[in-house]
Backbone bond lengths (Angstrom), bond angles and torsions (degrees), N, CA, C in turn:
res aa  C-N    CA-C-N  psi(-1)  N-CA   C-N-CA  omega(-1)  CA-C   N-CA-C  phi
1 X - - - 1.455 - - 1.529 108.53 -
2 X 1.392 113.25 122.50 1.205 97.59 160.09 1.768 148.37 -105.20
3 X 1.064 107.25 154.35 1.531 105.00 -159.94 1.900 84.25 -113.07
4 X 1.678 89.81 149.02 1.237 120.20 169.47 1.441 114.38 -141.70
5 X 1.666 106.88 147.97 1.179 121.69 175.98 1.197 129.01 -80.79
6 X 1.845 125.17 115.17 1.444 91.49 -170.86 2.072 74.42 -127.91
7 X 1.621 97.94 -163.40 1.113 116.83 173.60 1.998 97.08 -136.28
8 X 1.383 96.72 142.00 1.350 121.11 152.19 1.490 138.76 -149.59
9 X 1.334 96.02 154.76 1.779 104.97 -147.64 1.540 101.10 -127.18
10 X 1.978 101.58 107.02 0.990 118.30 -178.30 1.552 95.13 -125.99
11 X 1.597 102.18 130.84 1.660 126.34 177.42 1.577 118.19 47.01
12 X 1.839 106.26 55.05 1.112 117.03 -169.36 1.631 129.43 54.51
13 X 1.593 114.35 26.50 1.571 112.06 170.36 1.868 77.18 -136.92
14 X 2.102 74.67 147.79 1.676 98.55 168.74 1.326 113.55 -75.55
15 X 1.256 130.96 121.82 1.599 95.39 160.59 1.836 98.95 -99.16
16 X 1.021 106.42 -177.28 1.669 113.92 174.97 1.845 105.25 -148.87
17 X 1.476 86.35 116.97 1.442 101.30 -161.18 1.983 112.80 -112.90
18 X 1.157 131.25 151.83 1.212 122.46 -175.51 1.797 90.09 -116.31
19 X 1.812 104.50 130.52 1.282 90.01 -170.34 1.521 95.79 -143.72
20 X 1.428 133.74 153.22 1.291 128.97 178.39 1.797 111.69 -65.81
21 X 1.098 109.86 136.82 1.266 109.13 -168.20 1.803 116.99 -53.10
22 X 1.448 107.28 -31.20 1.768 106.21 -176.78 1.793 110.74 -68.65
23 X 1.612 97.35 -3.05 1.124 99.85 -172.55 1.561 125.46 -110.29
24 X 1.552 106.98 -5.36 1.317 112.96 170.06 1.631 121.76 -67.04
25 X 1.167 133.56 -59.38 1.064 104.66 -179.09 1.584 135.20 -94.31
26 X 1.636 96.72 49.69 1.551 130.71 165.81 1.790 92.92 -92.01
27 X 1.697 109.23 -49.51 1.570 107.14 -150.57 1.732 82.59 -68.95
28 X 1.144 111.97 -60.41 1.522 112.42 -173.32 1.595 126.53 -25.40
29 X 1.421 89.90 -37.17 1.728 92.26 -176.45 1.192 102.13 -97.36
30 X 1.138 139.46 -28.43 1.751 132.61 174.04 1.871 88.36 -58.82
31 X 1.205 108.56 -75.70 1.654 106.60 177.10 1.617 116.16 -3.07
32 X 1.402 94.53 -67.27 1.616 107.66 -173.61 0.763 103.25 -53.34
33 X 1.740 127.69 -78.79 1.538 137.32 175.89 1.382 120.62 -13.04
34 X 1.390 112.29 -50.86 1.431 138.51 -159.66 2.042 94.00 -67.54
35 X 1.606 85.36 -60.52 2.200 76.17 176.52 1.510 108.86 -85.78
36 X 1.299 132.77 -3.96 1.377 122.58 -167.49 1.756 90.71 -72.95
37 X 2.013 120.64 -31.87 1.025 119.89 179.83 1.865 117.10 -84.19
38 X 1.030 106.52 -11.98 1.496 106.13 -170.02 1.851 83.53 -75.31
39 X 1.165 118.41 -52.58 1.862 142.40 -164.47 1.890 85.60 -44.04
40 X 1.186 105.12 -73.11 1.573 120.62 -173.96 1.188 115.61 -41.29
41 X 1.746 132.84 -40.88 1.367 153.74 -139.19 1.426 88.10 -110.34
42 X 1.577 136.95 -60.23 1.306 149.46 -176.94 1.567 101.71 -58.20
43 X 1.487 120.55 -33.32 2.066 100.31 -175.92 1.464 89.93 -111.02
44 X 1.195 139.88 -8.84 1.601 135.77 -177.19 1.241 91.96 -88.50
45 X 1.258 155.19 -72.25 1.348 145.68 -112.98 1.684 102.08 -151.06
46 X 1.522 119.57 148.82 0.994 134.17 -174.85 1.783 106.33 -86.37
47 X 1.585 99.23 69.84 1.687 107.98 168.45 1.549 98.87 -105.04
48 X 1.685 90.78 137.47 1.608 107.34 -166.61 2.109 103.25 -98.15
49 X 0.732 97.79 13.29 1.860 120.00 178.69 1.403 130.28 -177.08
50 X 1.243 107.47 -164.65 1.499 103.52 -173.65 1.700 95.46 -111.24
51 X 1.076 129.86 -24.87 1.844 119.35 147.94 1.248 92.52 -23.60
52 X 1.585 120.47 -101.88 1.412 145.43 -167.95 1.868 110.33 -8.28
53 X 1.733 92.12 -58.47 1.566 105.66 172.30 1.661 116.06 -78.66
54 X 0.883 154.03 35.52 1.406 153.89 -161.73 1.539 88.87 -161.41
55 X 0.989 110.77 -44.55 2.160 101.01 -179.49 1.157 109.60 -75.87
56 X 1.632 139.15 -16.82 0.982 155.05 -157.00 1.704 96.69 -101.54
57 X 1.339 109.79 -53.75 1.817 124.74 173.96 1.635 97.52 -56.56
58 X 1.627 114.02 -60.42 1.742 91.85 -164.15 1.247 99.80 -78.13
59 X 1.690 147.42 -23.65 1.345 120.83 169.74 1.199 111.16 -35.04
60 X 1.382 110.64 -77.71 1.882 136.20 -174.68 1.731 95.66 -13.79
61 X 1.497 103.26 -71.81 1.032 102.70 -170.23 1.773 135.84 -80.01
62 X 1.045 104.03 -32.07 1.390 119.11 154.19 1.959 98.60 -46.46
63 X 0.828 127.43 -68.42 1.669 121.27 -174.41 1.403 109.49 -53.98
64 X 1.607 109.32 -34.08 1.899 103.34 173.60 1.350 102.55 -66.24
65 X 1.054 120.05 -45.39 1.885 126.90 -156.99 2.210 72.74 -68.29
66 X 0.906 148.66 -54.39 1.451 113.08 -146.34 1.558 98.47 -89.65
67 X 1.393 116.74 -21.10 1.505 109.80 -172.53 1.207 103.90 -67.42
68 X 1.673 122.71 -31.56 1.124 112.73 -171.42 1.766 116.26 -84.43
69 X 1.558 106.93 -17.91 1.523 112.57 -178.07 1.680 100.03 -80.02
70 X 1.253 114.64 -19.97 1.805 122.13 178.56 1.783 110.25 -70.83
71 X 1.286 101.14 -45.24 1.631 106.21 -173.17 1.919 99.22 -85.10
72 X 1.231 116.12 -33.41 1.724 98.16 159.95 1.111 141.69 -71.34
73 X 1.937 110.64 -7.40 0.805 108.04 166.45 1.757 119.11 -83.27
74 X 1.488 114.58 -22.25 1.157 132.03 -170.31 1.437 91.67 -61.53
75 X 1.363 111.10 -52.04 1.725 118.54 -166.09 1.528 115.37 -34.68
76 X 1.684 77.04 -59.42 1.788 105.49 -171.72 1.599 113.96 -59.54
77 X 1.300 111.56 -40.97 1.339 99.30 166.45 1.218 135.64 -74.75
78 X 1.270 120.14 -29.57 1.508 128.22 156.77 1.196 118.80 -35.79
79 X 1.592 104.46 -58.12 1.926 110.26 -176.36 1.614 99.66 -52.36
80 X 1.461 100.27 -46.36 1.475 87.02 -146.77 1.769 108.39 -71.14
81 X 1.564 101.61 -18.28 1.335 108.53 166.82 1.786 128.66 -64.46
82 X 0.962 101.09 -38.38 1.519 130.07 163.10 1.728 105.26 -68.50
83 X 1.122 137.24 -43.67 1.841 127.90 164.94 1.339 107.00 -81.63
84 X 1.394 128.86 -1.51 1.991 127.48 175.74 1.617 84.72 -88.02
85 X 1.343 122.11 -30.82 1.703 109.38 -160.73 1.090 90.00 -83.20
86 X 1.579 140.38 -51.65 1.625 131.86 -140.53 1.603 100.92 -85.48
87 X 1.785 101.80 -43.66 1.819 98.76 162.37 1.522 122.31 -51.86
88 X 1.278 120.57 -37.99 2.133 112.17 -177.82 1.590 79.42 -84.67
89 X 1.385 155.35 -72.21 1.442 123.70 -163.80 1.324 119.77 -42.72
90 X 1.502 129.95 -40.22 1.680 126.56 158.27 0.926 136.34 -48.81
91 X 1.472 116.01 -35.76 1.182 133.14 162.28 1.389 121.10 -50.25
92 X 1.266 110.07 -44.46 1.835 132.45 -157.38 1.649 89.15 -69.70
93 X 1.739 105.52 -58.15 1.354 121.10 -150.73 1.520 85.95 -71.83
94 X 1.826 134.99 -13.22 1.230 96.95 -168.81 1.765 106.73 -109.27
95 X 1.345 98.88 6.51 1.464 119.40 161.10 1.495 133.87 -64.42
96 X 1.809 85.36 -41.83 1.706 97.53 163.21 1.879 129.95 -55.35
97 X 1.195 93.56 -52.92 1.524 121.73 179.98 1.576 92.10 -60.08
């Protein structure tokens, strides 16, 4: 696997990160994301630093990460409720026969 070195720069600090290559320009765009929201948070809202804006980013995002772990779980149970029905109808049909 290879790993490459990159740097990214969230709320004016570098960090410099060692990252597997399929995965850099994933980090890059969270990167972006990451100040496109600090940018948004700083002219929308009365944040007095970039603390202020970065607690504001991992709420934001911390609340996507659960809505989205909430609605997969919804998913998942559905399917699996939906393959308990189509298995006892197979079942039925192979009861008939």
């Amino acid at each position: 696997m290879e790993v490459r070195r990159i740097t990214i720069n969230i709320a004016g600090r570098v960090y410099p990160l060692n990252v597997p290559a399929a995965e850099e320009e994933t980090l890059r765009r969270v990167g972006k994301q990451i100040e496109n929201m600090i940018k948004d948070f700083e002219q929308n809202f009365d944040v007095r630093d970039k603390q202020d804006a970065l607690a504001m980013c991992a709420l934001k995002l911390g609340t996507n990460a659960e809505v989205v772990a909430l609605n997969y779980d919804k998913t998942l149970h559905a399917a699996n409720e939906r393959l308990s029905q189509i298995t006892q109808s197979l079942n039925d049909i192979k009861e008939i026969k």
